[in-house]
Kinemage of the C-alpha trace (Angstrom):
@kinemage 1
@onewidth
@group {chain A} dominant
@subgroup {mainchain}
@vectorlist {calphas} color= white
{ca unk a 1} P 45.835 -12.848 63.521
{ca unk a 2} L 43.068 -10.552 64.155
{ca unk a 3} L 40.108 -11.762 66.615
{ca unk a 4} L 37.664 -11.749 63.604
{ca unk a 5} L 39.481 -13.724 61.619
{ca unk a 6} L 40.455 -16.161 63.960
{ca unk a 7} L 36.677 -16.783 65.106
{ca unk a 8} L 35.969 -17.367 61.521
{ca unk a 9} L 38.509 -20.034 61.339
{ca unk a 10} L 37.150 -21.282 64.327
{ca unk a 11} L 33.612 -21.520 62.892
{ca unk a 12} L 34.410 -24.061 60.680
{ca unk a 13} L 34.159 -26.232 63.529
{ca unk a 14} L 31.468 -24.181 65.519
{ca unk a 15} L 28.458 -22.980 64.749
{ca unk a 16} L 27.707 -20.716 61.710
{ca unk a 17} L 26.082 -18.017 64.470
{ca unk a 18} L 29.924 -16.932 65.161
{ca unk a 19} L 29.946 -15.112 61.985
{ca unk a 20} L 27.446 -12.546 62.341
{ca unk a 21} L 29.539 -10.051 64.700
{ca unk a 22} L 32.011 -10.410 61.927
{ca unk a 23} L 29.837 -9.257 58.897
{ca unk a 24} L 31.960 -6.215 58.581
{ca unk a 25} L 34.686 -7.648 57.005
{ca unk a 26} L 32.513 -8.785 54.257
{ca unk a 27} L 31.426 -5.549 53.346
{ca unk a 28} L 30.992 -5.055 49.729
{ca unk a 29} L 31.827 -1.606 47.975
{ca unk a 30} L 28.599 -0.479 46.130
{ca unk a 31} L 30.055 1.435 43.162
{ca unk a 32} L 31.930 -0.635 40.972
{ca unk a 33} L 34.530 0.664 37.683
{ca unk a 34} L 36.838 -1.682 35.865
{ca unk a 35} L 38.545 0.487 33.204
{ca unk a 36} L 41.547 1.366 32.040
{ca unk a 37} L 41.609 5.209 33.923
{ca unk a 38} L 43.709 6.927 36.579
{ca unk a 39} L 46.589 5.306 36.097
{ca unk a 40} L 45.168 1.532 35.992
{ca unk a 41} L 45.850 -1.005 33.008
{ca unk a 42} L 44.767 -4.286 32.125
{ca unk a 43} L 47.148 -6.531 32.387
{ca unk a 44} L 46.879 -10.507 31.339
{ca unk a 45} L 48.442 -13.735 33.483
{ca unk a 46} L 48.457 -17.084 34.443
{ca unk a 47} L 47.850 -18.414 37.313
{ca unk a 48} L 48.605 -22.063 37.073
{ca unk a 49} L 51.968 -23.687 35.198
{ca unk a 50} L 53.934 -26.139 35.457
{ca unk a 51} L 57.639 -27.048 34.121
{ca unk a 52} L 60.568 -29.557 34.448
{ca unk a 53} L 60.724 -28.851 37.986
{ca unk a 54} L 57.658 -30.919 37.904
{ca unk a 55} L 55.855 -32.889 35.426
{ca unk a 56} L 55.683 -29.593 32.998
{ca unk a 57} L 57.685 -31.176 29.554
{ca unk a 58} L 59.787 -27.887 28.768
{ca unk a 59} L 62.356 -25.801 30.667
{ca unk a 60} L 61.134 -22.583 32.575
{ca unk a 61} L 62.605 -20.515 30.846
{ca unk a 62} L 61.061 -21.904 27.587
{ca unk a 63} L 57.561 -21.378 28.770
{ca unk a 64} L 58.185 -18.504 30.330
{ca unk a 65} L 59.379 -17.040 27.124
{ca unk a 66} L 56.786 -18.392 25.771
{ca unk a 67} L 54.061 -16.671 27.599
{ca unk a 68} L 55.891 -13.319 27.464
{ca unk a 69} L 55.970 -13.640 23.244
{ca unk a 70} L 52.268 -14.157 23.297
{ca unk a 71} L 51.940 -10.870 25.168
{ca unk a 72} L 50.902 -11.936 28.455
{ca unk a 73} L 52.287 -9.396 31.320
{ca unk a 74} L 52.522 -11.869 34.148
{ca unk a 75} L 53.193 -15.759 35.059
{ca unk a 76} L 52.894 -17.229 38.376
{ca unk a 77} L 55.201 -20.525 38.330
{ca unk a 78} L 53.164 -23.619 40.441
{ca unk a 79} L 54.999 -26.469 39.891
{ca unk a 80} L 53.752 -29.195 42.455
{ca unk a 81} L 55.123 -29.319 46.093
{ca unk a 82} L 58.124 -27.153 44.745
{ca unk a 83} L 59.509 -23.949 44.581
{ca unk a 84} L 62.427 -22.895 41.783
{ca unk a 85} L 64.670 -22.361 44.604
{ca unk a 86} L 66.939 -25.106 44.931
{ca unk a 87} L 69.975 -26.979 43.243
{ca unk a 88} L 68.414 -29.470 40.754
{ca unk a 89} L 69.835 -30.890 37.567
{ca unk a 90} L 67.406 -32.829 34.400
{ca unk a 91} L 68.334 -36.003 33.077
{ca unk a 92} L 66.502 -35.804 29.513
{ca unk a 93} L 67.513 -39.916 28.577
{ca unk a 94} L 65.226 -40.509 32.055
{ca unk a 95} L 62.433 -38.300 30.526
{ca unk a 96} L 60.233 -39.610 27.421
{ca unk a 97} L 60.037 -37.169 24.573
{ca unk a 98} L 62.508 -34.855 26.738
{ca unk a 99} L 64.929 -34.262 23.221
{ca unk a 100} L 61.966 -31.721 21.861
{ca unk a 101} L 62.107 -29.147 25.141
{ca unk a 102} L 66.179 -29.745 25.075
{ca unk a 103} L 66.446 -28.610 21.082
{ca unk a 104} L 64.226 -25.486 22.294
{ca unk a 105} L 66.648 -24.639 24.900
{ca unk a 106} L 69.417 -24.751 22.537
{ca unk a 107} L 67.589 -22.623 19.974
{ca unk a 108} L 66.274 -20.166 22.466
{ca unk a 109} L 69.289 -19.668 24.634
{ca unk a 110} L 72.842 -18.847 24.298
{ca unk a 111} L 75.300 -21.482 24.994
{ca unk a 112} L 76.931 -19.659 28.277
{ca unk a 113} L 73.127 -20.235 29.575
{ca unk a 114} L 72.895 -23.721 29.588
{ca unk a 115} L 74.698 -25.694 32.598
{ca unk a 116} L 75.610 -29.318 31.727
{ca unk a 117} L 77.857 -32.271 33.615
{ca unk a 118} L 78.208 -36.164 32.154
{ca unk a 119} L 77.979 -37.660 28.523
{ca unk a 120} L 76.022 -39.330 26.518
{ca unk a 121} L 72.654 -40.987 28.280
{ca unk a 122} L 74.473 -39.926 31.617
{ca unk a 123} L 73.953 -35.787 30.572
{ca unk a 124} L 72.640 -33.950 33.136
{ca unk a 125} L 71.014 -30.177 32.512
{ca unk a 126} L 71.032 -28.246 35.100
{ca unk a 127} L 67.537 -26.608 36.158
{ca unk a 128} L 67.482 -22.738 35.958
{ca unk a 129} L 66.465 -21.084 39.495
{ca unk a 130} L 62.884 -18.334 39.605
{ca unk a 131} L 65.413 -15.773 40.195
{ca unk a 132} L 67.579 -16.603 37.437
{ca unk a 133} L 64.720 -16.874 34.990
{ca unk a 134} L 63.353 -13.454 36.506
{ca unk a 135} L 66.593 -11.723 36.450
{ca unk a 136} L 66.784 -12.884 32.354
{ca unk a 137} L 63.090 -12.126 31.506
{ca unk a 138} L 61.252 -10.054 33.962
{ca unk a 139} L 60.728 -6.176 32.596
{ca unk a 140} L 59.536 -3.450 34.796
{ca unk a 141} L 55.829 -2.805 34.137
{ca unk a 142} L 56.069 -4.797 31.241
{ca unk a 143} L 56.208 -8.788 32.180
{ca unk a 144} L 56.080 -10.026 35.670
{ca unk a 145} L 56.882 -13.366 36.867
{ca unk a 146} L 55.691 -14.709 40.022
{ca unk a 147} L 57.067 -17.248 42.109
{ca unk a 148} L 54.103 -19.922 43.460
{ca unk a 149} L 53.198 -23.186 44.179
{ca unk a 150} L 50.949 -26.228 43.665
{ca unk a 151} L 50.351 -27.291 47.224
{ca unk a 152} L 49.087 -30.818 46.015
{ca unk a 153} L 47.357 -32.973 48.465
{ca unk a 154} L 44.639 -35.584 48.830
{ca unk a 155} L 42.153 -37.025 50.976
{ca unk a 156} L 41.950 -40.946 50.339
{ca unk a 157} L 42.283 -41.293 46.728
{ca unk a 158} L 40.748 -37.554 45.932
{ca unk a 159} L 42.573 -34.683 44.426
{ca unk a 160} L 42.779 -32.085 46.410
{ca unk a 161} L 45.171 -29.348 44.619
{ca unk a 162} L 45.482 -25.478 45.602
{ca unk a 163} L 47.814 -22.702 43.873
{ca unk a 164} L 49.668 -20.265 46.067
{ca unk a 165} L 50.546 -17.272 44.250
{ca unk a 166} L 53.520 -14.938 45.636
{ca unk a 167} L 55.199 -17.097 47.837
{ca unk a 168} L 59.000 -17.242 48.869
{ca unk a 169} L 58.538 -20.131 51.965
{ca unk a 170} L 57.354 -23.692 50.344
{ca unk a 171} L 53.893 -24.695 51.714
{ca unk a 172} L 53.850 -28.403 52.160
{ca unk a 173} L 50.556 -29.866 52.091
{ca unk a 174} L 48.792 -30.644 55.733
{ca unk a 175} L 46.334 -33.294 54.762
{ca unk a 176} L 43.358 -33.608 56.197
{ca unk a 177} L 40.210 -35.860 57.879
{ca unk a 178} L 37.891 -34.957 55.050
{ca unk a 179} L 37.750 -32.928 51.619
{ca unk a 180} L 36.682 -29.996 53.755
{ca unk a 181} L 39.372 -30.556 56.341
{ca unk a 182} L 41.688 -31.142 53.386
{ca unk a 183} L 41.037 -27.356 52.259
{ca unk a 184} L 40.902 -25.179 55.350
{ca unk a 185} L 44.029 -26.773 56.900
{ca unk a 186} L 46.078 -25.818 53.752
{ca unk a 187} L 44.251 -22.437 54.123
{ca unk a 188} L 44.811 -21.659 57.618
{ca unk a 189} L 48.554 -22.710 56.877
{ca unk a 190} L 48.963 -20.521 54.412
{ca unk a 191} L 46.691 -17.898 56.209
{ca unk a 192} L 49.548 -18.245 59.159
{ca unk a 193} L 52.573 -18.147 57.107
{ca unk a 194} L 51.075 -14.469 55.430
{ca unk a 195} L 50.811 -12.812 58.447
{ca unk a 196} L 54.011 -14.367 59.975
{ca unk a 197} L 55.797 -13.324 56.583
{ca unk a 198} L 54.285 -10.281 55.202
{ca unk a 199} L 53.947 -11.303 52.099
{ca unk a 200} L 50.871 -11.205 50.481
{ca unk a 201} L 50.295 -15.314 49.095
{ca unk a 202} L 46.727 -15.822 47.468
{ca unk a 203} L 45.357 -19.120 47.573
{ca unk a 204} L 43.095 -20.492 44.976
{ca unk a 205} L 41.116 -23.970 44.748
{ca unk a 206} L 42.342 -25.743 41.834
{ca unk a 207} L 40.017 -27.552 38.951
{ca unk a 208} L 37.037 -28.708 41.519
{ca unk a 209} L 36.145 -31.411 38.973
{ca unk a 210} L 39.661 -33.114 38.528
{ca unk a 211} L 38.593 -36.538 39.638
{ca unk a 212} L 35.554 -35.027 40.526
{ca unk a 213} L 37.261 -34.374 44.011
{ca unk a 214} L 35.429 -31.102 45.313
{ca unk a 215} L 31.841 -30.263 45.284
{ca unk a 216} L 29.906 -26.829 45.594
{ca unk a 217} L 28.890 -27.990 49.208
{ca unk a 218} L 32.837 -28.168 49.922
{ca unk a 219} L 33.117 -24.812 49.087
{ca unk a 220} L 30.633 -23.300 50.741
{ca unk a 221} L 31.601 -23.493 54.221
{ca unk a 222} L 35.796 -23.223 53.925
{ca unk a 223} L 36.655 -20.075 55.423
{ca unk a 224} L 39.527 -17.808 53.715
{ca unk a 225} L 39.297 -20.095 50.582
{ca unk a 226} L 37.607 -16.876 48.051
{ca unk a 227} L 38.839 -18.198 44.385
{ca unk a 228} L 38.319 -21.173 42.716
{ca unk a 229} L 39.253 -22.220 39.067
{ca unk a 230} L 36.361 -21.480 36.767
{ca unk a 231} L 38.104 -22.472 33.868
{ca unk a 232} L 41.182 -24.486 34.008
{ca unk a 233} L 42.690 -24.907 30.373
{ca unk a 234} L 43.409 -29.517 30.870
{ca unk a 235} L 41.372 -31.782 29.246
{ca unk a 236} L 41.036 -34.086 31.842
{ca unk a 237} L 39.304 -31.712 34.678
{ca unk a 238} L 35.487 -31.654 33.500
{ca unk a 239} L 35.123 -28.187 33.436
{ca unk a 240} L 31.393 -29.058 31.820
{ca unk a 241} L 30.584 -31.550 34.501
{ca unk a 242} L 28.685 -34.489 32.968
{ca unk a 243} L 25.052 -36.465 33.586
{ca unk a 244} L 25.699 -36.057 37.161
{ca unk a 245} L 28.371 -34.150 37.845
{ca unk a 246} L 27.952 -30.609 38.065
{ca unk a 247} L 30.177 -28.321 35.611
{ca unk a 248} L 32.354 -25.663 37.850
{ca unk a 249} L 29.655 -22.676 36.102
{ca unk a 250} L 27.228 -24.300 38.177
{ca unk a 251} L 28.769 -24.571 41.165
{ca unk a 252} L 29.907 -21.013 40.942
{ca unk a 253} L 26.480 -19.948 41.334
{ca unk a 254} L 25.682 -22.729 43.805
{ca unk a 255} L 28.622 -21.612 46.092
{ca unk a 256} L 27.858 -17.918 46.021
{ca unk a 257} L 24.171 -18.369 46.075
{ca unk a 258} L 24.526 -19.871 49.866
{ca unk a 259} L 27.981 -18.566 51.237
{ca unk a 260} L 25.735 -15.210 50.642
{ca unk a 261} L 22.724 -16.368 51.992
{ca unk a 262} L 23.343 -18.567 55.096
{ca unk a 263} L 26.823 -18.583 56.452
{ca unk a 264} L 27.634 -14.906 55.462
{ca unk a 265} L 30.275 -15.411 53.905
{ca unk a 266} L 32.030 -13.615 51.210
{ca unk a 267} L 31.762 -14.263 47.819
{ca unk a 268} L 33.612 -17.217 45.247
{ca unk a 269} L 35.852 -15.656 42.919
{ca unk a 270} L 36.339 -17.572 39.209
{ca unk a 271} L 39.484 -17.818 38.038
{ca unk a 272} L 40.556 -18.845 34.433
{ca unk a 273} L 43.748 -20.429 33.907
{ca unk a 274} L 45.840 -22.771 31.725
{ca unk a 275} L 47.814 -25.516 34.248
{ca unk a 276} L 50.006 -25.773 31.050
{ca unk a 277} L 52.057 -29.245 30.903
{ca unk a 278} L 52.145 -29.977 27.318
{ca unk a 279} L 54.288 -27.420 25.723
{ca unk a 280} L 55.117 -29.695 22.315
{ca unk a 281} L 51.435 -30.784 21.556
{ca unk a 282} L 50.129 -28.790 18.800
{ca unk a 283} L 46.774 -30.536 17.622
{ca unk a 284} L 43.526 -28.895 19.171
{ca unk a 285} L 42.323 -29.732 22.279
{ca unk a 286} L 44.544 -32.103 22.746
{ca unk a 287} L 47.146 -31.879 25.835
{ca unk a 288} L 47.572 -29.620 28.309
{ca unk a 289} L 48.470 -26.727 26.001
{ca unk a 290} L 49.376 -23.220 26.891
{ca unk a 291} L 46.902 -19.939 26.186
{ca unk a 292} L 43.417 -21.510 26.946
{ca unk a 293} L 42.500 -19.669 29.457
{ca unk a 294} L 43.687 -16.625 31.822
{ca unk a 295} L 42.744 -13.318 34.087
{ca unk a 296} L 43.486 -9.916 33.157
{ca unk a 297} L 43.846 -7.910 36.500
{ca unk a 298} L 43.077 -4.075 36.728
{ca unk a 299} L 45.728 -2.398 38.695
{ca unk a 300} L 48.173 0.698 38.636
{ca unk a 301} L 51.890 -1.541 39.435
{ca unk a 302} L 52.841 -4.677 37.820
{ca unk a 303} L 54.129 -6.185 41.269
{ca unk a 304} L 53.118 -9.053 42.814
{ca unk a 305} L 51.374 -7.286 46.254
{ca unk a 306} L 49.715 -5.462 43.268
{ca unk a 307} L 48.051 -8.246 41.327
{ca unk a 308} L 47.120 -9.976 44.737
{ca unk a 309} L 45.604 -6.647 45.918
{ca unk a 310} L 43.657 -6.283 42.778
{ca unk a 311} L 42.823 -10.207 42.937
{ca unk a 312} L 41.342 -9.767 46.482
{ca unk a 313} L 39.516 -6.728 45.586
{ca unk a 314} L 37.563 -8.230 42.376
{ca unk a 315} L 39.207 -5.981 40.108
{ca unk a 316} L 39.908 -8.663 37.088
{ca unk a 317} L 37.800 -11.008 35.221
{ca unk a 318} L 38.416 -14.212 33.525
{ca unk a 319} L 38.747 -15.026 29.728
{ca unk a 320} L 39.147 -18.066 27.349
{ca unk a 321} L 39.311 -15.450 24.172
{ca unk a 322} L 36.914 -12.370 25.070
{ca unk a 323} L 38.380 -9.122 25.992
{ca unk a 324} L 36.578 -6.554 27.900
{ca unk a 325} L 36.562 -2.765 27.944
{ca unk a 326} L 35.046 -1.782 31.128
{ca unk a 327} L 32.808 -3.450 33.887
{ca unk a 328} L 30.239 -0.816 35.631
{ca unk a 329} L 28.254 -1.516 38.890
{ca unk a 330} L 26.842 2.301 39.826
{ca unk a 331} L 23.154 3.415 41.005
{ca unk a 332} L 22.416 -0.091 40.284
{ca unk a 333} L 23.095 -0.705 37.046
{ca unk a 334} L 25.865 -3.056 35.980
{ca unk a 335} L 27.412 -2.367 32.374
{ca unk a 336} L 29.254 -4.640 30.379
{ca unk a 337} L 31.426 -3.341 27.539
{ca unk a 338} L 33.258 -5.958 24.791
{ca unk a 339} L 36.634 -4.469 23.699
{ca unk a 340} L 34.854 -5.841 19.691
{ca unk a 341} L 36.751 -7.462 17.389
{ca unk a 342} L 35.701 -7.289 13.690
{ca unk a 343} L 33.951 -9.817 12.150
{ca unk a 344} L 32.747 -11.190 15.785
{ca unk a 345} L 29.476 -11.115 17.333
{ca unk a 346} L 28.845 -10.922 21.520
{ca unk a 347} L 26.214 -12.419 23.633
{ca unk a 348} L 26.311 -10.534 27.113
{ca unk a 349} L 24.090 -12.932 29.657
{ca unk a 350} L 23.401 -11.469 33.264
{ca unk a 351} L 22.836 -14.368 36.093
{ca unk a 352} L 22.579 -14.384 39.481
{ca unk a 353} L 20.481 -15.576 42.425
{ca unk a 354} L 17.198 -13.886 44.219
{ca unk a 355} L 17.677 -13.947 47.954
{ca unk a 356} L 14.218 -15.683 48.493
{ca unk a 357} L 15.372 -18.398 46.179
{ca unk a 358} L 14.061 -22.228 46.550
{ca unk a 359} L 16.965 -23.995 49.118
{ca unk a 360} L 15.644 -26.973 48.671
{ca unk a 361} L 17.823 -29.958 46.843
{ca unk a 362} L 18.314 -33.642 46.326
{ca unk a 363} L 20.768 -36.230 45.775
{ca unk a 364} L 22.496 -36.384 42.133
{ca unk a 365} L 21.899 -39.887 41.678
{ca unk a 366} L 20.186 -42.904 43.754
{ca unk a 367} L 23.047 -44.309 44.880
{ca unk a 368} L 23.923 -43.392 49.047
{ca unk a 369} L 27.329 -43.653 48.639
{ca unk a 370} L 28.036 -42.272 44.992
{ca unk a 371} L 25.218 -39.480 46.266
{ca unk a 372} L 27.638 -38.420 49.067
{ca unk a 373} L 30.345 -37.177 46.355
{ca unk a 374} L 28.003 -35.181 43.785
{ca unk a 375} L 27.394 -31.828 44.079
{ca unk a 376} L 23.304 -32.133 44.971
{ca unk a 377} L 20.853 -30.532 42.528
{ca unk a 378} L 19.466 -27.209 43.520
{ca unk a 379} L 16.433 -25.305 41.844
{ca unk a 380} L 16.512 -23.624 38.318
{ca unk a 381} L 16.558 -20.388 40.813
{ca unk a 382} L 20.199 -20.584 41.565
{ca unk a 383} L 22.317 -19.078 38.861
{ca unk a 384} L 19.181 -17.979 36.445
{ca unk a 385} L 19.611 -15.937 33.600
{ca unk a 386} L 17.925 -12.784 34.173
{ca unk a 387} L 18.791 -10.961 31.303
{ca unk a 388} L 20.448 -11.175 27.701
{ca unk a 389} L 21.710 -9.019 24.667
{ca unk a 390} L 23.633 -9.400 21.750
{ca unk a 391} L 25.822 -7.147 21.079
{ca unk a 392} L 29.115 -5.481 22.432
{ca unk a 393} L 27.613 -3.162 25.489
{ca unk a 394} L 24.891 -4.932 27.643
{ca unk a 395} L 23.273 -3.212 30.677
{ca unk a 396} L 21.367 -4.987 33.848
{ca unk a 397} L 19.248 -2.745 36.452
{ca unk a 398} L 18.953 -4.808 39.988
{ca unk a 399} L 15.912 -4.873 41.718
{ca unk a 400} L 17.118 -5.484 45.100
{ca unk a 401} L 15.839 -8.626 45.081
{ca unk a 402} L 19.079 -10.172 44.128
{ca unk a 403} L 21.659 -11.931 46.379
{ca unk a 404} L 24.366 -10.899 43.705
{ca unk a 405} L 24.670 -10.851 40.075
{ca unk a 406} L 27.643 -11.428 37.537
{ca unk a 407} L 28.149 -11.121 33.672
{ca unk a 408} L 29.417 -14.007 31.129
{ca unk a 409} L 30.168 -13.013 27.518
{ca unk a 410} L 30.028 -15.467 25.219
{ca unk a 411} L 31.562 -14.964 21.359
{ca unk a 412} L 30.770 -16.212 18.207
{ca unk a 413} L 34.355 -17.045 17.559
{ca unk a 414} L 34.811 -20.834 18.446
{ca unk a 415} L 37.854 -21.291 20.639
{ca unk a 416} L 40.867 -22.231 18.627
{ca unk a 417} L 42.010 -24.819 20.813
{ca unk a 418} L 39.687 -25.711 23.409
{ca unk a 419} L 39.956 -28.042 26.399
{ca unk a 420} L 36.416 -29.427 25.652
{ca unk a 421} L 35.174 -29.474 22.012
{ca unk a 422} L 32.832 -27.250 20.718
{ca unk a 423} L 33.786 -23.949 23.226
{ca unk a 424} L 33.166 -20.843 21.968
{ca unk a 425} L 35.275 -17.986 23.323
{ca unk a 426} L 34.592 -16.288 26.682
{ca unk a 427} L 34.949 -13.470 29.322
{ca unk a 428} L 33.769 -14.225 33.022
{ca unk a 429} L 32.850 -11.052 34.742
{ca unk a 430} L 33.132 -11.664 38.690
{ca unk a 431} L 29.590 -11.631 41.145
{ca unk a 432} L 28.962 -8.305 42.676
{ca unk a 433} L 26.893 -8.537 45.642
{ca unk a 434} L 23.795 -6.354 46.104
{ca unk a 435} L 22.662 -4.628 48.722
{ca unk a 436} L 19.227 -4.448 50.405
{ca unk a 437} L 17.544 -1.186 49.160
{ca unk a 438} L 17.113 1.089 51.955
{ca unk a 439} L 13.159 1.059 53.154
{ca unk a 440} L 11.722 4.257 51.969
């Protein structure tokens, strides 16, 4: 562990002034292009599934399928607390509605595929391993799958659920003394078990408002903890927030607003994803479903290091429907281009957060207690609009005044199964950070 990383760790505990001989690590890159050119492609995955292995209701192999059919080019397996590693067999009679994914498997797959011991209500199927899934379905440069991990913990009765992407060691959850505790011990496990390993595991907050578990003030001061789900595809995380609850495009801005502007640190990535469990449910918005939401990563490899790399680096955005071109951040300018579909109209909004901004906040409701869970309420000057054009190609000049700014593109097209009703189709372009103007 290197000694900056391990006095950032440290500050969790300390005070924030440890960070500032560290500020180098943060450095941002000022020229920005996300486009398809020297060698790099777009390529479109999921972050966050789940399967038989854990309370997923089809086989791996199914959804996996699945995904690749649907033209996705990667899938990072998260079933909770588990890895597809082990010997494990399925008893469908033990598992309601399990006859639906068991008649896929048998359509889908040869009979030499399918493993099976017992009769009758006693049948057992066996589970098929990651690498026997990958071995079946993977293509070079064409579909990837990824082996990962829901590390699934709580504090109390809270949520608190993270997805490891590219990991071959299981990461059982550590627990915690608080929400915050919760977090950065997962993190600096994981953080431990990379450099111990080699291999490059991303972690990523899961759905902040599942049981309304996480606030923007959690994520503000974990250290190593850079993504977070923007957009998680299940119906029962609160993606919008509510009357007091604050909706995860809030927060976003929240988070990055003061990780930027007090504790130096870097800044939130948003994540889209589906956390697929219902694989049989057709009717919109109802269930779990597959193909809500998703990232589409700019890099030259389809490998894992590759996707992480590109992750890290804020080469991606997220989507729930909109497909983008190119992203431009150069002389300061930031350029949005729609890859258009006919028939569809674009609204390209630029937000972000003046460094001077109002810091200032109160309590989500009048209630101590209740007040202590809520993400607070911060001034209209966090996460304002600064700019907006319709159309397929939207441009934003900074003034220097800005502590970062970011892109959303929203579509006419409503989305055609939504995880809240009335969504219209997106693309999340990630916060770029932007730097004082020199003094002339």
């Amino acid at each position: 562990m290197t000694a900056c990383l391990r006095r950032l760790i440290l500050s969790v505990f300390l005070p924030w002034p440890l960070l500032a001989d560290c500020s180098h690590v943060f450095a941002q890159q000022v020229d920005v292009l996300l486009q398809a050119v020297d060698g790099q492609r777009w390529m479109k995955g999921n972050m966050h599934t789940h399967s038989l292995w854990s309370d997923g209701d089809d086989f791996p192999e199914n959804l996996a399928k699945w995904y690749r059919d649907k033209g996705y080019q990667f899938l990072v397996f998260t079933d909770h607390n588990t890895l597809l590693q082990k010997e494990r067999w399925f008893s469908p009679a033990k598992r309601k509605d399990s006859e639906k994914a068991l008649q896929r498997l048998r359509e889908q797959w040869p009979a030499d595929w399918i493993e099976s011991r017992g009769e009758g209500d006693a049948t057992e199927i066996r589970l098929k391993t990651f690498d026997q899934i990958f071995a079946r379905l993977a293509v070079p440069e064409e579909y990837l799958l990824i082996q990962g991990e829901e590390i699934t913990d709580r504090f109390g009765k809270l949520p608190v659920h993270m997805c490891a992407t590219n990991t071959t060691e299981l990461l059982p959850p550590t627990g915690g003394d608080s929400i915050i505790d919760v977090i950065q011990q997962n993190i600096n496990a994981a953080t431990s078990r990379r450099e111990r390993s080699g291999v490059k595991t991303l972690v990523h907050l899961n759905h902040p408002n599942f049981g309304y578990a996480v606030t923007a003030e959690h994520l503000m001061k974990v250290v190593g903890e850079n993504f977070f789900e923007l957009y998680n595809g299940h119906p029962t995380v609160h993606n919008s927030g509510d009357a007091t609850h604050a909706g995860t495009e809030r927060m976003w801005d929240i988070i990055n607003s003061f990780r930027l502007q007090i504790p130096q640190l870097p800044l939130m990535y948003g994540l889209g994803t589906d956390d697929g469990h219902n694989y049989f449910e057709s009717a919109a918005g109802k269930g779990a479903q597959p193909g809500r939401g998703w990232v589409v990563v700019l890099a030259k490899t389809l490998e894992p290091d590759a996707i992480v790399d590109a992750l890290e680096a804020g080469r991606f955005y997220s989507s729930s429907g909109v497909s983008l071109k190119s992203v431009r951040f150069r002389e300061g300018v930031l350029r949005v281009e729609v890859q258009q579909e006919a028939d569809v109209q674009y609204q390209i909004q630029f937000i972000g957060t003046d460094r001077d901004f109002d810091q200032t906040s109160r309590p989500a409701t009048d209630k101590a207690e209740e007040a202590e869970t809520l993400t607070r309420v911060y001034s209209e000057q966090v996460g304002r609009v600064y700019a907006a054009a319709d159309g397929p190609v939207a441009e934003y000049r900074v003034t220097g005044k800005e502590l970062y700014v970011r892109a959303v593109v929203t579509s006419s097209r409503q989305h055609p199964n939504p995880s809240e009703a009335g969504e219209f189709e997106r693309a999340w372009v990630q916060p770029i950070a932007v730097s004082v103007p020199a003094a002339k």
